[in-house]
Every structure is written in structure tokens, then in C-alpha cells.
OpenMM code with the backbone's topology and positions (N, CA, C; nanometers):
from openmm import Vec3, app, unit

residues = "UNK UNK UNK UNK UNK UNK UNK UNK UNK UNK UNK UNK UNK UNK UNK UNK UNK UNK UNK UNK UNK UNK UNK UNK UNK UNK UNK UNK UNK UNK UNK UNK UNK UNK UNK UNK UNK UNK UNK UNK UNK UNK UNK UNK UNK UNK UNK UNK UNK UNK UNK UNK UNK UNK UNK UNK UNK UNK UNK UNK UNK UNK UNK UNK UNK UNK UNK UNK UNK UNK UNK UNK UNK UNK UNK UNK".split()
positions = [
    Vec3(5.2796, 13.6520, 8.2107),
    Vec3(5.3635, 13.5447, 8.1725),
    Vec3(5.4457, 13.5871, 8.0510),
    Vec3(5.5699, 13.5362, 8.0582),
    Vec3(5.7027, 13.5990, 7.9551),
    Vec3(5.6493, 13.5107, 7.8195),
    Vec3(5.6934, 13.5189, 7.7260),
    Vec3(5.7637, 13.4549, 7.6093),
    Vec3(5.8531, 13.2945, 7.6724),
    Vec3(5.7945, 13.2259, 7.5999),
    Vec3(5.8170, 13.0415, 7.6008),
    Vec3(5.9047, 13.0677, 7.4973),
    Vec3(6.0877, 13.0414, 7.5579),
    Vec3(6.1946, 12.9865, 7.4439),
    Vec3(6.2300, 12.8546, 7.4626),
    Vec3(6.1213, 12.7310, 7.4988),
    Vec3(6.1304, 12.5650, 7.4776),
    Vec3(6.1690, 12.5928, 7.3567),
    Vec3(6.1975, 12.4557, 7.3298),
    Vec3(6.2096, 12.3837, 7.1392),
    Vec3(6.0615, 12.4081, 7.1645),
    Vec3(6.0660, 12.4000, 6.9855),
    Vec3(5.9508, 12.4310, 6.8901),
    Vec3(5.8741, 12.3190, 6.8206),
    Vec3(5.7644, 12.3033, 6.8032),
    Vec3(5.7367, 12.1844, 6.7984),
    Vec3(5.6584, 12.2179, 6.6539),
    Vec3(5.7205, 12.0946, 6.6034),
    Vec3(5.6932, 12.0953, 6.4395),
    Vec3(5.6272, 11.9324, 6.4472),
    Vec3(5.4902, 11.9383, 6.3383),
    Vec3(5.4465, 11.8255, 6.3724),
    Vec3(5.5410, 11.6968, 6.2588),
    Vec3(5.5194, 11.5571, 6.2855),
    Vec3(5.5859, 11.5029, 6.1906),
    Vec3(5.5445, 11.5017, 6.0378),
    Vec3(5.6576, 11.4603, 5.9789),
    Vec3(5.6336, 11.4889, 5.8052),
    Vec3(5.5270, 11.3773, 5.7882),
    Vec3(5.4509, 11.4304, 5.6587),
    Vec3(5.3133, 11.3085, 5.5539),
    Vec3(5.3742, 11.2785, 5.4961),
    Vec3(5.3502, 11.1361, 5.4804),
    Vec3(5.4166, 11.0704, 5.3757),
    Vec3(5.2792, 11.0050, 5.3075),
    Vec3(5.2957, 11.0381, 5.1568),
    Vec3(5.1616, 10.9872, 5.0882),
    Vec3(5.2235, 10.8690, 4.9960),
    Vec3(5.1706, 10.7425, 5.0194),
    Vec3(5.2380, 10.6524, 4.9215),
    Vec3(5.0957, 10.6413, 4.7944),
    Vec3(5.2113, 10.5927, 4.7003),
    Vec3(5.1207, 10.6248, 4.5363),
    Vec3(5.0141, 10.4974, 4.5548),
    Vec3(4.9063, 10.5214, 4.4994),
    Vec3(4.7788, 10.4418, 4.4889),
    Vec3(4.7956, 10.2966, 4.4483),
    Vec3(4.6967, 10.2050, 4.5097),
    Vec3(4.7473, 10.0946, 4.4516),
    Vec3(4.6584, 10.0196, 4.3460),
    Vec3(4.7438, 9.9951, 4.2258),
    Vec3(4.6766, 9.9581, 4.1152),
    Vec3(4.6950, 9.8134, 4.1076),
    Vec3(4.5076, 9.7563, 4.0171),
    Vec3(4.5230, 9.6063, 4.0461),
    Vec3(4.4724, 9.6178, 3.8883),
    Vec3(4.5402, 9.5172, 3.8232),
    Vec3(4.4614, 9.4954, 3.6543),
    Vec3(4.4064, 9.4032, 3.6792),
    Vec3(4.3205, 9.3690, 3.6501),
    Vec3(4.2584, 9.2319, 3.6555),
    Vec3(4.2364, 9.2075, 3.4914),
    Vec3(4.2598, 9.1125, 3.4526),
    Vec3(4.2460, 9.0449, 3.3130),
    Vec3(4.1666, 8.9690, 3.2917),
    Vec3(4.0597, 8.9903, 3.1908),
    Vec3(3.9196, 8.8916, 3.1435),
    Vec3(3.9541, 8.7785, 3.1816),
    Vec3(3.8554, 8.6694, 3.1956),
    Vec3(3.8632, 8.5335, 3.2197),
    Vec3(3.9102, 8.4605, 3.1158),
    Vec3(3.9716, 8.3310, 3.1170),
    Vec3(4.0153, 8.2958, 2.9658),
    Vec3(3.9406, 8.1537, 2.9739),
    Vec3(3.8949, 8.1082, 2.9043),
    Vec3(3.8234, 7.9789, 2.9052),
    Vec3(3.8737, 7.8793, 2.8234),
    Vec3(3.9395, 7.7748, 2.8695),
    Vec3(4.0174, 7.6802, 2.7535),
    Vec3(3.9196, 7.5658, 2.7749),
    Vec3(3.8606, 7.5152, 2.6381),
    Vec3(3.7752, 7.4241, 2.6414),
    Vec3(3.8811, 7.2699, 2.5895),
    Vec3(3.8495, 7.2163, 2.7393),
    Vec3(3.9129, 7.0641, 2.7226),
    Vec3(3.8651, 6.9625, 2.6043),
    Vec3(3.9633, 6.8799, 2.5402),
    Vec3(3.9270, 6.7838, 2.4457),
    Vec3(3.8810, 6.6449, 2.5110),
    Vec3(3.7810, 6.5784, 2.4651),
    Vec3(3.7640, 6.4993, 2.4756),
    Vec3(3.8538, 6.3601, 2.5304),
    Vec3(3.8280, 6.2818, 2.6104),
    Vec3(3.9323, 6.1997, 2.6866),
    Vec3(3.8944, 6.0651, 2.5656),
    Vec3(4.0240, 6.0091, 2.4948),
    Vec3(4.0636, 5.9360, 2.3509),
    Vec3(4.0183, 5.8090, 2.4789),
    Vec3(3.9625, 5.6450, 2.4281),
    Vec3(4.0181, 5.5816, 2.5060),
    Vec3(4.0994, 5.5145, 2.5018),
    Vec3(4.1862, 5.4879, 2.5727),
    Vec3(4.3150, 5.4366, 2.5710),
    Vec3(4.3193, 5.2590, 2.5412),
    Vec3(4.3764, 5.2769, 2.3974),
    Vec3(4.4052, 5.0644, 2.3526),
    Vec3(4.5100, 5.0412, 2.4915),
    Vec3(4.4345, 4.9242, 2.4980),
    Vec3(4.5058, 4.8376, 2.6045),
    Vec3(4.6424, 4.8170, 2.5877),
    Vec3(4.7313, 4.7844, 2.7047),
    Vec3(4.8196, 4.7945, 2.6258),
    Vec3(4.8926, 4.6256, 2.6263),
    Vec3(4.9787, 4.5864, 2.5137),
    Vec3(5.0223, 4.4821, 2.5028),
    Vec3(5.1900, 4.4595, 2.5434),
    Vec3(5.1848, 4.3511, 2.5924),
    Vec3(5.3217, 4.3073, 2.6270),
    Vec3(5.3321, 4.1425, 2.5575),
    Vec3(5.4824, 4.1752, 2.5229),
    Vec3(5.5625, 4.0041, 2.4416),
    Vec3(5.6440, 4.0081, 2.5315),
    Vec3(5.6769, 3.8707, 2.5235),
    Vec3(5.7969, 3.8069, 2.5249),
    Vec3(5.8486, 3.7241, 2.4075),
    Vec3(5.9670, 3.7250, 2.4124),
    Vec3(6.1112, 3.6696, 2.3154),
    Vec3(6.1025, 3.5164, 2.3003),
    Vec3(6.0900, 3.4664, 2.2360),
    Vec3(6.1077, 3.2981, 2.2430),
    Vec3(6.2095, 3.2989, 2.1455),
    Vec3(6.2914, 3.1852, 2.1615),
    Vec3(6.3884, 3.1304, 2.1037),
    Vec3(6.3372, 2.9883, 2.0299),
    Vec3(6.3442, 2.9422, 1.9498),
    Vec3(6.2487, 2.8366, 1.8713),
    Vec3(6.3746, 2.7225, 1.9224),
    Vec3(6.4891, 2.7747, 1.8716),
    Vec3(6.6066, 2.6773, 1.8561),
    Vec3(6.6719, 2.6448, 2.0089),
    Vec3(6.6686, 2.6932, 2.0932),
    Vec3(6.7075, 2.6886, 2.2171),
    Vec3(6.5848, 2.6781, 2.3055),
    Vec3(6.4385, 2.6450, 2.2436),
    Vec3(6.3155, 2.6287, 2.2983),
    Vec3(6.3115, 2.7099, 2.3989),
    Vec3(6.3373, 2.8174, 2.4428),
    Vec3(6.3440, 2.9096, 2.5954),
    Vec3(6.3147, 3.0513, 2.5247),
    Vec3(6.3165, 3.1291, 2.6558),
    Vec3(6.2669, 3.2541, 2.6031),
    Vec3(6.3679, 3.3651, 2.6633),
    Vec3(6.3716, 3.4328, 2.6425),
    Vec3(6.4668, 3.5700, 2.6795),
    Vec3(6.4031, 3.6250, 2.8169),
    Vec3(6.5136, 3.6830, 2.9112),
    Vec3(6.6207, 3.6482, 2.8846),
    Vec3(6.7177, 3.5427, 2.9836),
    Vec3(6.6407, 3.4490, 2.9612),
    Vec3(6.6815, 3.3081, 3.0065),
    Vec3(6.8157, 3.2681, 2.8970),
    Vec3(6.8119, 3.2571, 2.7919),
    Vec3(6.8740, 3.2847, 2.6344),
    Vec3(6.9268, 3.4718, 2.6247),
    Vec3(7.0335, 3.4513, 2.5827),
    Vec3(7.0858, 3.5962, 2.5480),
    Vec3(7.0824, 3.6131, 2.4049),
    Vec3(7.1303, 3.5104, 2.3330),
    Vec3(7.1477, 3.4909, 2.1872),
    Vec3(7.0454, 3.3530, 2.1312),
    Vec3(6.9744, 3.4058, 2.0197),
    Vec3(6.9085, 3.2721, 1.9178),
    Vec3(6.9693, 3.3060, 1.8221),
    Vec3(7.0453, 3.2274, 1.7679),
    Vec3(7.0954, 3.2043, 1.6350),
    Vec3(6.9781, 3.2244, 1.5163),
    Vec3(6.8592, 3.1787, 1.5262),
    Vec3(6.7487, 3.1789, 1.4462),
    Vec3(6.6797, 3.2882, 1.4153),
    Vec3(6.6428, 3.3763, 1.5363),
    Vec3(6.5879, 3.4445, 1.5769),
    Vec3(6.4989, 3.4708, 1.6083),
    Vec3(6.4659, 3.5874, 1.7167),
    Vec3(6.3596, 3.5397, 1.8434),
    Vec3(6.1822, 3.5576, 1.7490),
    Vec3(6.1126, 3.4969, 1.7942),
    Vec3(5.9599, 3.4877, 1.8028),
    Vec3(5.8627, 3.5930, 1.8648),
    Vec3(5.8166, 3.6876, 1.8387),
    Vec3(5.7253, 3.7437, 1.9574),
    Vec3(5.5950, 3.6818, 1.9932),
    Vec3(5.5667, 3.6785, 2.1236),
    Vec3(5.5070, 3.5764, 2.1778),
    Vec3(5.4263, 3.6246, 2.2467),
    Vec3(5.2377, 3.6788, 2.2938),
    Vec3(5.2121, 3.7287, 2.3986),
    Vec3(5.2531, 3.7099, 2.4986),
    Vec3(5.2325, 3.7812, 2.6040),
    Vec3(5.3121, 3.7450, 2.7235),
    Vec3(5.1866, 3.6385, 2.7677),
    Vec3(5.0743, 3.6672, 2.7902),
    Vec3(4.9198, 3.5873, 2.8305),
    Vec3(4.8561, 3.5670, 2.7336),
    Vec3(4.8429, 3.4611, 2.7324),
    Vec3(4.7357, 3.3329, 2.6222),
    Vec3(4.6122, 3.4403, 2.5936),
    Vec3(4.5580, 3.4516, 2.4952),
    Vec3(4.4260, 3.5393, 2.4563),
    Vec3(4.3307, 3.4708, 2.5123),
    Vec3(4.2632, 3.5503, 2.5915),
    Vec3(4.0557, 3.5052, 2.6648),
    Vec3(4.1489, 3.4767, 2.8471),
    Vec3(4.2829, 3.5221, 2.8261),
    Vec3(4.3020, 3.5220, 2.9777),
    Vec3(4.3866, 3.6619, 3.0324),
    Vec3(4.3216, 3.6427, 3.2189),
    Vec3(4.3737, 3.8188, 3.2462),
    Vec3(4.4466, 3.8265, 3.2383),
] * unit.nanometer
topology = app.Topology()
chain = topology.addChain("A")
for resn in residues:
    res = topology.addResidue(resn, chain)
    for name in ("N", "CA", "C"):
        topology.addAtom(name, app.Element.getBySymbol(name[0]), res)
């Protein structure tokens, strides 16, 4: 048998990819504050003494307005 002039067979190129790096960073521990409890909270309304009404039923009291709970105290 003669000499084989096929193409030549070259195997394919390595390709080495670079290593893979992981940092991992200590744990961090944030210590929560205490939960404050929260004052209730309050709401007024506007009374008008001189126009006996309250805002904003009334835009203007000449006198000037009153703050007024909005709910009578000992009720929800």
C-alpha cells in the first residue's frame, strides 16, 4: 500500500477557561432594636365658637377655631 495524500487531520484546538473564583464574605449580624410602642394616635377637629359649626362646614371664624377631639374620651 502507497503513501495516503488525504487532508491531514489535526485534532481541534483546547481551550482552557481561567478558574472560577467565589469570595464569600463573613456573616454580618445586625442586631435589631427593640419595637418603641407606638402613642395612639390623636385626631381634632376645628370648631368655630362664633359660627357654632366646625370646619370645614365654616371656612373662616373670625374668633378663631377651637381644637376639639374628634371622639368624646372613654369612647372608640
Amino acid at each position: 500500500m502507497g503513501p495516503y495524500w488525504g487532508p491531514w487531520y489535526f485534532p481541534p484546538p483546547t481551550y482552557y477557561y481561567p478558574p472560577v473564583v467565589v469570595e464569600r464574605s463573613s456573616p454580618v449580624y445586625v442586631q435589631q432594636q427593640p419595637m418603641l410602642e407606638a402613642a395612639p394616635q390623636t385626631s381634632y377637629w376645628y370648631f368655630c365658637r362664633a359660627a357654632n359649626a366646625y370646619y370645614p362646614y365654616v371656612r373662616e371664624c373670625p374668633a378663631g377655631w377651637e381644637k376639639v377631639l374628634s371622639t368624646p374620651p372613654g369612647q372608640p
